[in-house]
C-alpha positions as CSV (number, residue, x, y, z in Angstrom):
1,X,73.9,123.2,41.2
2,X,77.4,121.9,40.0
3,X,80.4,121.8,41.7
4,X,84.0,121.3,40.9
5,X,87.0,120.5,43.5
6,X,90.7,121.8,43.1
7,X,93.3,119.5,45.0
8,X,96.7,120.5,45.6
9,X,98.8,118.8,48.4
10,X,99.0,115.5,49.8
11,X,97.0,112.1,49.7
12,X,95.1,113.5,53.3
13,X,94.2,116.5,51.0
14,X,92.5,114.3,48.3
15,X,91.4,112.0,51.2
16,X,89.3,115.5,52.3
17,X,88.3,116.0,48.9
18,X,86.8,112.7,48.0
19,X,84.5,113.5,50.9
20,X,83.8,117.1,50.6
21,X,82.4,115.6,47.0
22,X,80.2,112.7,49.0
23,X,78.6,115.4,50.8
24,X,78.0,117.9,48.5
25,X,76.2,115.0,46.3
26,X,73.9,114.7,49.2
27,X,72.8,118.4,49.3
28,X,72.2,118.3,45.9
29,X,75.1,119.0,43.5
30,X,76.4,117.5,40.7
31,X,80.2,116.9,39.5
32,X,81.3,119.1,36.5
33,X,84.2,120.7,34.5
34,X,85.6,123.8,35.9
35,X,83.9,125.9,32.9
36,X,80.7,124.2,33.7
37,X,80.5,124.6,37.6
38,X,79.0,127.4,39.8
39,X,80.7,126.1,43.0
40,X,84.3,125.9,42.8
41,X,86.5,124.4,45.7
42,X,90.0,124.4,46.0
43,X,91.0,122.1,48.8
44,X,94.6,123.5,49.3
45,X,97.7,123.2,51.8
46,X,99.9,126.3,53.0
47,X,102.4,124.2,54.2
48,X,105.3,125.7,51.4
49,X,105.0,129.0,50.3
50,X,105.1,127.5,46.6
51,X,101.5,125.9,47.1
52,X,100.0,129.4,48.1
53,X,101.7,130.6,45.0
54,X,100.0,128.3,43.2
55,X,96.3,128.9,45.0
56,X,97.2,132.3,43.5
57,X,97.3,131.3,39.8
58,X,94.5,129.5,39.9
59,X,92.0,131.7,41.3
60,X,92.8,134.3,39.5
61,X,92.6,132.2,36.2
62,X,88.5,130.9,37.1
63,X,86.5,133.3,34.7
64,X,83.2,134.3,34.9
65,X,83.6,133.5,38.7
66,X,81.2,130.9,40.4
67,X,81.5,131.1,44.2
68,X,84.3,130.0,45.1
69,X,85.9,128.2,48.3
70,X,89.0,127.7,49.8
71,X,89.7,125.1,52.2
72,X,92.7,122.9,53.1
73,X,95.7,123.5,55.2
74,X,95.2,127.3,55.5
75,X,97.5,129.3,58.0
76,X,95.1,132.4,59.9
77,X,97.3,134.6,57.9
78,X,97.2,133.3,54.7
79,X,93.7,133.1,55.5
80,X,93.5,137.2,55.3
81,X,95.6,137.1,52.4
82,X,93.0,135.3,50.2
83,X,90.2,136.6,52.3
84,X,90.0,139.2,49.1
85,X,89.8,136.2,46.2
86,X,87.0,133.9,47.7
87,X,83.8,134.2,48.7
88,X,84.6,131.6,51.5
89,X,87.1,130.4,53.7
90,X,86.0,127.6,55.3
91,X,87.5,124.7,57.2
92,X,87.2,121.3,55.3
93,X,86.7,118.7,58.5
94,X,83.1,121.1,59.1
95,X,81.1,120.8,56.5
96,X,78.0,120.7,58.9
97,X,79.0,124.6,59.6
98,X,79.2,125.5,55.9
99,X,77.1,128.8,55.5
100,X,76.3,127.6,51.8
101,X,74.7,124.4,53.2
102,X,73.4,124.5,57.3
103,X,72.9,121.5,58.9
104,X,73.5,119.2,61.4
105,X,76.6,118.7,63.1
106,X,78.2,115.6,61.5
107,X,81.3,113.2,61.9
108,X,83.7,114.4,58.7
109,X,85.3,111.0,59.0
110,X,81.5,108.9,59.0
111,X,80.9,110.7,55.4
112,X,81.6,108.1,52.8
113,X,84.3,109.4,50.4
114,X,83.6,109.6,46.7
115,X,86.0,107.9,45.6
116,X,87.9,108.0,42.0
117,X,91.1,105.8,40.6
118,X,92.3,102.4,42.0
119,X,93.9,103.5,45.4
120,X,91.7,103.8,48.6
121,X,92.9,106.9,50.9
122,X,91.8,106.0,54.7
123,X,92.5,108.9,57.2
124,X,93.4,107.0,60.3
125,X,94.0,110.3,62.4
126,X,94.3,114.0,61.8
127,X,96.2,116.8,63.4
128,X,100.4,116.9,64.8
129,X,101.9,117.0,68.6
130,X,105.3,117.3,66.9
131,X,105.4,120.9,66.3
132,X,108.6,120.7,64.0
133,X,109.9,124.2,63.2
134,X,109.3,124.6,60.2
135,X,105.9,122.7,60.3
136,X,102.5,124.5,60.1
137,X,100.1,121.2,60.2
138,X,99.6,121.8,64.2
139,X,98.5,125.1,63.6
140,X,96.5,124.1,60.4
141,X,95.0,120.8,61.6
142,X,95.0,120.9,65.3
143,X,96.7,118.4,68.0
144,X,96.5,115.0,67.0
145,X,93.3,112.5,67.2
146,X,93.1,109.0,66.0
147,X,89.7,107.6,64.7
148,X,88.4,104.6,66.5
149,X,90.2,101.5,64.7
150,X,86.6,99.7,64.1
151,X,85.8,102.4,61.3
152,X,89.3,102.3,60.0
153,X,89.1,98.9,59.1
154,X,85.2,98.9,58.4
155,X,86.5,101.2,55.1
156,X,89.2,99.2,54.6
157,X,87.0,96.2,54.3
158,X,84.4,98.2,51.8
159,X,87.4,100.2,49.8
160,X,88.5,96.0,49.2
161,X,85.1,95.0,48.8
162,X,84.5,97.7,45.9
163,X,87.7,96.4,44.4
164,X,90.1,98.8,45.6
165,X,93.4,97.2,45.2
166,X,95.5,99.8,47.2
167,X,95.0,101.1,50.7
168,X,96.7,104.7,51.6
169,X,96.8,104.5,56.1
170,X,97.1,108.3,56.3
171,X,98.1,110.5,58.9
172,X,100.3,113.4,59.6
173,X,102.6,110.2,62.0
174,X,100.6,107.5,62.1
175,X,103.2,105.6,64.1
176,X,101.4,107.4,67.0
177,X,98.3,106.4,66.3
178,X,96.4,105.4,69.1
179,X,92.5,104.3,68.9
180,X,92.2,100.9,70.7
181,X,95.3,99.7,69.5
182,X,98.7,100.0,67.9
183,X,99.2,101.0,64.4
184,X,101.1,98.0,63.8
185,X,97.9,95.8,65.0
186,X,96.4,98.2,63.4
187,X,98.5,97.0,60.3
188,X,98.1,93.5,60.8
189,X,94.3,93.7,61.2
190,X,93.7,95.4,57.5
191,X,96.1,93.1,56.5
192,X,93.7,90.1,57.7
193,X,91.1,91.2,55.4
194,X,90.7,88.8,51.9
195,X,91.7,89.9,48.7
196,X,94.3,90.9,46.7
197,X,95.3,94.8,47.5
198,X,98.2,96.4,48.7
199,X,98.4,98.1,52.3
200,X,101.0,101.5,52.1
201,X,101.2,104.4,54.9
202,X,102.4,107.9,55.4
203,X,103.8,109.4,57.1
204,X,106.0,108.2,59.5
205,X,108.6,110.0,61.8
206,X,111.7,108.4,62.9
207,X,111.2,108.7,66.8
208,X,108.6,106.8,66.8
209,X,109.3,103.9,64.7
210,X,109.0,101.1,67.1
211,X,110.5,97.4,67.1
212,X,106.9,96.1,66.6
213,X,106.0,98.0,63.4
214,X,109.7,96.9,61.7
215,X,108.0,93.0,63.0
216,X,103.9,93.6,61.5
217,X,105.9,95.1,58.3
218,X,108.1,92.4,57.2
219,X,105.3,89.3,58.2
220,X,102.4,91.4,57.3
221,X,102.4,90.0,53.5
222,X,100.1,93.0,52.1
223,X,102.6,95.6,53.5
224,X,104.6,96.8,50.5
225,X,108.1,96.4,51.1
226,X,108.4,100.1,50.3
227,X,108.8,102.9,53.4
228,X,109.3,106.4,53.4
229,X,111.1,107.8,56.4
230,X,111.5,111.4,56.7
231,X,115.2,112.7,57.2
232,X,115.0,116.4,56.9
233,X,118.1,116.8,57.2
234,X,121.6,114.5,57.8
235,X,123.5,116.8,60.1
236,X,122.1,116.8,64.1
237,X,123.0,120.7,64.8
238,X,120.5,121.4,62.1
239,X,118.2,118.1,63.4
240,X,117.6,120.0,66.7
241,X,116.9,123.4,65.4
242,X,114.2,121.4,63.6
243,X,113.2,120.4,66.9
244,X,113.4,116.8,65.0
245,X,114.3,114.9,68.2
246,X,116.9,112.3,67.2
247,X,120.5,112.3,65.8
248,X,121.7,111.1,61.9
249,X,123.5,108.1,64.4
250,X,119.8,107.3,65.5
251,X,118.1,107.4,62.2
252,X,121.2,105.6,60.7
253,X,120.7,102.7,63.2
254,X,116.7,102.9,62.8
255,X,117.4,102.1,58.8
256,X,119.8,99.1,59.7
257,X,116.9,97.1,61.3
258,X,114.5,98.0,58.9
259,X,116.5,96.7,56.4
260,X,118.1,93.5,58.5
261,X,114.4,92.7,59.2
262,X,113.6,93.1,55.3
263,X,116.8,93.3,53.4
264,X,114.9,93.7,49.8
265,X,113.0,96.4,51.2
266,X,113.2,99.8,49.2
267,X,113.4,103.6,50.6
268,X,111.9,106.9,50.0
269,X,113.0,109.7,52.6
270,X,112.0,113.4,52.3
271,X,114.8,116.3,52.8
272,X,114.6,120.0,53.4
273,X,117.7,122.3,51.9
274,X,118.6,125.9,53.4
275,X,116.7,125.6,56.5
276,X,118.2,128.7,58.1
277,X,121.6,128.9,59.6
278,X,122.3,125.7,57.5
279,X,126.5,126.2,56.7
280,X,128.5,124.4,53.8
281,X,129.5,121.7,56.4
282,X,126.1,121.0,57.8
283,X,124.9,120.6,54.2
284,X,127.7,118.5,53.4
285,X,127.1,116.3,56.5
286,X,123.7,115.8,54.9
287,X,124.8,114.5,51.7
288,X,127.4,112.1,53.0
289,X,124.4,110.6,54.8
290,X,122.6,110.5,51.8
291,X,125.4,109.0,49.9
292,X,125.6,106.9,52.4
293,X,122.1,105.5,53.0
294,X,121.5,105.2,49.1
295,X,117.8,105.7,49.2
296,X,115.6,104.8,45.9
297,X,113.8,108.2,46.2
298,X,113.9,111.6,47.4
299,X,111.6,114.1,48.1
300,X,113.5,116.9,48.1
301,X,112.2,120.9,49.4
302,X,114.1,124.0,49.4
303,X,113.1,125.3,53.0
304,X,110.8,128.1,52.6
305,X,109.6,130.9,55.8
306,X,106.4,130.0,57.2
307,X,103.8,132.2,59.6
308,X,103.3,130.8,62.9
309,X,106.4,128.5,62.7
310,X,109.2,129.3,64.8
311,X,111.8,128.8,62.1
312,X,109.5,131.8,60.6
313,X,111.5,133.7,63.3
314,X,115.0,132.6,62.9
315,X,117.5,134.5,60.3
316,X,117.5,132.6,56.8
317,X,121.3,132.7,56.1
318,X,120.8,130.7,52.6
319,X,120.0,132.5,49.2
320,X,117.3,131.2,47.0
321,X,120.1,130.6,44.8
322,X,122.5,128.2,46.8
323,X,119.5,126.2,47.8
324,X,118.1,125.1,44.7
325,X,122.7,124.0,44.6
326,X,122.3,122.3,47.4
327,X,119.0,120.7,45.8
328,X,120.6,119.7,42.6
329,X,123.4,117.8,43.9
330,X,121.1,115.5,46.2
331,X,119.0,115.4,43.4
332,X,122.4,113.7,41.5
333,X,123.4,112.0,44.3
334,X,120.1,109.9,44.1
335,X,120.1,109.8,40.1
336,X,123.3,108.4,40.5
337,X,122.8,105.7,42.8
338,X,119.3,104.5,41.3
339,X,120.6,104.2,37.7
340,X,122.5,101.6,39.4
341,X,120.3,99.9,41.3
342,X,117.0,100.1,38.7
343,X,119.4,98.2,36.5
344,X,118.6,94.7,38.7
345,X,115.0,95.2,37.5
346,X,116.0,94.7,33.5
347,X,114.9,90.9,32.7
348,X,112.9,90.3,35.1
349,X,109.3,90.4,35.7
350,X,107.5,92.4,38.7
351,X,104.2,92.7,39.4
352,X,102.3,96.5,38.5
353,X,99.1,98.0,39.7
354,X,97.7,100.3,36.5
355,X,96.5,103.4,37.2
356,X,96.0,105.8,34.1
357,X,96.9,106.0,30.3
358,X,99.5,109.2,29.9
359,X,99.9,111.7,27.2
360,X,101.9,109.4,24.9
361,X,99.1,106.8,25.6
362,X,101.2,104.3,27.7
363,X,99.7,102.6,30.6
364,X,101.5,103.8,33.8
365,X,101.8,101.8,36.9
366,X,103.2,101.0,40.7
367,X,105.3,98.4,41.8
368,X,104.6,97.5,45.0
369,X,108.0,99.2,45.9
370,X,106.5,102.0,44.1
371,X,108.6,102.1,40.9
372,X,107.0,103.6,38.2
373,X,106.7,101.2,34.8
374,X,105.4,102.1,31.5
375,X,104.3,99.5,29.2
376,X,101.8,99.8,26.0
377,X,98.0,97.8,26.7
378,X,94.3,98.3,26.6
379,X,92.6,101.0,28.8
380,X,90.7,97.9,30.2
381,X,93.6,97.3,32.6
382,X,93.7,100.2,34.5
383,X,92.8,99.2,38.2
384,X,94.1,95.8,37.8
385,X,97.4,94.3,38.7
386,X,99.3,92.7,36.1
387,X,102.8,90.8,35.1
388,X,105.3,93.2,33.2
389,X,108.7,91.8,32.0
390,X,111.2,94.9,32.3
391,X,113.0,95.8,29.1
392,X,114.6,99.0,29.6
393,X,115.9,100.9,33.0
394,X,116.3,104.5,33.9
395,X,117.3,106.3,37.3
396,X,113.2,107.2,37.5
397,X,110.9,104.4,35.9
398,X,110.8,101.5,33.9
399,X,109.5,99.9,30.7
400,X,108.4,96.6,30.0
401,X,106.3,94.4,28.1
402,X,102.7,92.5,28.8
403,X,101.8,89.2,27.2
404,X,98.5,89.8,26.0
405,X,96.0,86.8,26.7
C-alpha cells in the first residue's frame, strides 16, 4: 500500500497534509512517487477559481489511475463537480470517518504531523467568523475554534527539539485566537522556549490587531520583524462591500504603530483587483494607498466568483482583461519601490535560513524579513542558518556570498 499526497494552497493546507501522511503511516502505507502509488491524495483549496482549475489538470493527468482522493478546502458545489474524477471526497480534519480506513474517532490536531523541510507548520485554530464576501473558508472549514494553547506550545517545543528552526502559527486570523489566553501570550510563551528558531504567523486581519500584539511583537526577540497584513483593497466603498470592517484611514493608522513600535520592521499585504462594481477611481484610491504605504511585498489576486459567497451574487462590472491592468500596475508599483529599498541590503551581511538547492543548483534561503537570497554552498546547509554578505540586489531577491569554514 503506497500513497502519494498532492498540495496546493496555503501553509494550513500542507499543515493538513503533513498529518494526513502521519496517519496513513500508521494504517499501513508507505510514501512514494506519483507513478509508484495506488492511493493518491490531493489536498486542495477552492478558495480562487484558478486552484480548481488546477485540481482539474492534475487529475486528469494521473494514468493508470490508483484511487484517488480529494480533500482540502472544497466548496459543496465544487464537490459535485469533481464528484465524477475521484473515487472520494472526503473531509481532511476526519480521517477517523475515512471509508478506506474505519476507525476510531480521533483528534486531527493530536496526530503528529510528518513533517518534511526546515519550517515547522503549527495549526493554532481552524475555521472563520468573518464571513468576508468573497471568502469561502467559513463555508469550507466551519466557524472558528482555537486548540488549547498547552498543545500548541507542546509542538512548538518538539518541532524546536527536532531542530526545526522556523515556526509557522497558522490560522485563518489568529489574532482571534482564543484557547486560555491571548495570541500575543500565546506569542510570548513559544517565544520562551530555548533555541535558535524563528516564530512567523498568518494570517492576520486588520480589525483585530490589538495594542498588545504590536507590544509581544517588537520585545518578543524570536518574532520576525516581518508581518503580513491583508488590505484587499485601499478604497472604503469597496472595503465594506467586502464586508472588511474598517476604513484605508484605520488600516493607515494601524501601520503607523506597527512601524513606530518597530521602525525596521518590513511588510507584506495581500490585494484583490476587480472585486465587482470596483470603478477607475476606487481602483485608483487603492493604488495611491499602495504607493503610499510602500510595502516590500504583494500578494496580488484578480477577484474571481465564488459559490456560496455573497460577492458570488453581486454583478462583476470588470473584464478579465482590465483586471490583470489593474494587477500589473500594483505589480510595478511594488517593483518600483523595492528596487529601491533592496538596494540598503548590498554590502551588508544578514542572517539566512537555507531551505532547498534550485534548478541552477544555488542554495535558496529566508531572511528573517523573508527576503529571498541566493548564494552558491554545500547541500549540507540546508536547514541551518547561516551569514551571507549581499553582493547584488534586485526588486525580488538577493545574492551574496558565504565564507566557507
Amino acid at each position: 500500500m503506497k500513497y502519494h499526497i498532492i498540495t496546493f494552497g496555503c501553509q494550513m493546507n500542507k499543515s493538513d497534509s503533513e498529518r494526513i501522511a502521519s496517519y496513513l503511516e500508521k494504517k499501513g502505507y508507505k510514501e512514494a512517487e506519483e507513478k509508484d502509488a495506488n492511493l493518491i491524495i490531493i489536498n486542495a483549496c477552492s478558495v480562487r477559481k484558478s486552484a480548481t482549475d488546477r485540481i482539474h489538470g492534475k487529475v486528469k493527468k494521473i494514468k493508470e489511475k490508483p484511487t484517488t482522493v480529494l480533500t482540502g478546502c472544497i466548496l459543496k458545489r465544487d464537490k459535485a463537480k469533481f464528484s465524477k474524477l475521484f473515487d472520494y471526497i472526503l473531509q481532511s480534519n476526519d480521517l477517523a470517518k475515512w471509508p478506506l480506513f474505519g476507525g476510531k474517532e480521533t483528534d486531527f490536531f493530536k496526530i503528529p504531523p510528518k513533517r518534511k523541510g526546515v519550517s515547522a507548520f503549527i495549526p493554532i485554530m481552524t475555521g472563520c467568523d468573518n464571513f468576508c464576501t468573497y471568502c469561502v473558508v467559513p463555508y469550507t472549514k466551519g466557524r472558528e475554534v482555537s486548540r488549547p494553547a498547552k498543545e500548541i506550545i507542546e509542538e512548538a517545543e518538539k518541532a524546536v527539539s527536532n531542530g526545526y528552526k522556523e515556526i509557522w502559527l497558522l490560522g485563518q486570523n489568529v489574532n482571534s485566537y482564543n484557547g486560555e489566553m491571548t495570541f500575543p501570550d500565546l506569542l510570548r510563551k513559544i517565544n520562551k522556549i530555548k533555541g535558535d528558531f524563528w516564530i512567523r504567523f498568518v494570517s492576520s486581519h486588520p480589525k483585530d490587531f490589538s495594542d498588545d500584539l504590536i507590544r509581544a511583537m517588537s520585545s518578543c526577540k524570536k518574532v520576525v520583524k516581518y508581518l503580513n497584513l491583508p488590505l484587499q483593497s485601499g478604497d472604503d466603498e469597496i472595503l465594506k462591500k467586502m464586508n472588511r470592517p474598517y476604513t484605508s484611514e484605520d488600516y493607515k493608522n494601524l501601520i503607523e504603530r506597527i512601524r513606530k513600535a518597530m521602525p525596521d520592521i518590513e511588510l507584506s499585504t495581500d490585494i484583490i483587483v476587480g472585486f465587482p462594481e470596483e470603478t477607475e477611481e476606487n481602483f485608483r484610491n487603492t493604488a495611491e494607498l499602495f504607493r503610499e504605504i510602500k510595502f516590500d511585498m504583494a500578494y496580488i489576486s484578480c477577484y474571481s466568483p465564488r459559490p456560496q459567497t455573497v460577492a458570488y451574487k453581486m454583478k462583476e462590472t470588470v473584464s478579465d482583461c482590465e483586471k490583470k491592468r489593474r494587477e500589473k500596475i500594483l505589480t510595478e508599483i511594488l517593483k518600483e519601490n523595492n528596487a529601491e529599498k533592496t538596494k540598503k541590503y548590498k554590502g551588508k551581511e544578514v542572517k539566512v535560513l537555507v531551505f532547498e538547492k534550485n534548478k541552477k543548483g544555488e542554495l535558496q534561503g529566508k531572511t528573517a524579513k523573508n527576503k529571498t537570497v541566493l548564494f552558491s554552498g554545500p547541500s549540507k546547509l540546508i536547514g541551518r542558518f547561516v551569514k551571507v554578505k549581499i553582493t547584488q540586489t534586485s526588486p525580488w531577491s538577493l545574492k551574496g556570498e558565504i565564507k566557507q569554514k
